[in-house]
C-alpha positions in Angstrom: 0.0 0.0 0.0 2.7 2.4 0.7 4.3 1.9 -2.5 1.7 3.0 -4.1 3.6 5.9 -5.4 7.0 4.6 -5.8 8.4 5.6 -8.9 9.8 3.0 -10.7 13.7 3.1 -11.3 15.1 2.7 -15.0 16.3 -0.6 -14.8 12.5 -2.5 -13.7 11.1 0.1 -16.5 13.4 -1.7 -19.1 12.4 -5.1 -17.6 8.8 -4.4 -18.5 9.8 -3.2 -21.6 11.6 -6.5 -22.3 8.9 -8.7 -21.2 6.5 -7.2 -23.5 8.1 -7.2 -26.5 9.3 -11.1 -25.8 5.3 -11.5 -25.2 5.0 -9.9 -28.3 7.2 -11.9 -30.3 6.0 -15.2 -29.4 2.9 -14.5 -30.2 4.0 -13.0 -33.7 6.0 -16.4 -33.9 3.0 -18.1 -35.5 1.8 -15.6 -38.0 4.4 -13.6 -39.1 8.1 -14.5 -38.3 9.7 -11.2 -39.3 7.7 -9.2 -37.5 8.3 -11.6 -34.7 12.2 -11.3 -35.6 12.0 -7.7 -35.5 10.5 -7.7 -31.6 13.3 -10.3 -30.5 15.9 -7.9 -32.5 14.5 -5.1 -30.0 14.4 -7.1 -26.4 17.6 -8.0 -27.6 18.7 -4.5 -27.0 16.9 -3.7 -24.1 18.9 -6.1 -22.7 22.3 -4.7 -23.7 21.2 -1.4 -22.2 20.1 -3.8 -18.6 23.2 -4.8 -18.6 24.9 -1.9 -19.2 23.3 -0.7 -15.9 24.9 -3.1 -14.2 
């Protein structure tokens, strides 16, 4: 309850960010694998920047 208002910090922004476009992707996967290609391509580097947080 008291976090209510937290702001998030970059790094668990990006992680949403990454999980969403890996949702994204596999359901693309099925129907139309460049588009799906194109959304791995992307998490892909939302995870370089992660870990260049770290």
């Amino acid at each position: 309850m008291f976090g209510l208002f937290k702001k998030k910090s970059e790094k668990e922004k990006l992680q949403e960010q990454y999980q969403k476009l890996m949702k994204e992707a596999h359901a693309l996967s099925t129907s139309n694998r460049k588009l799906s290609d194109q959304k791995v391509f992307e998490a892909e580097e939302i995870m370089k920047k992660l870990d260049a947080l770290e």
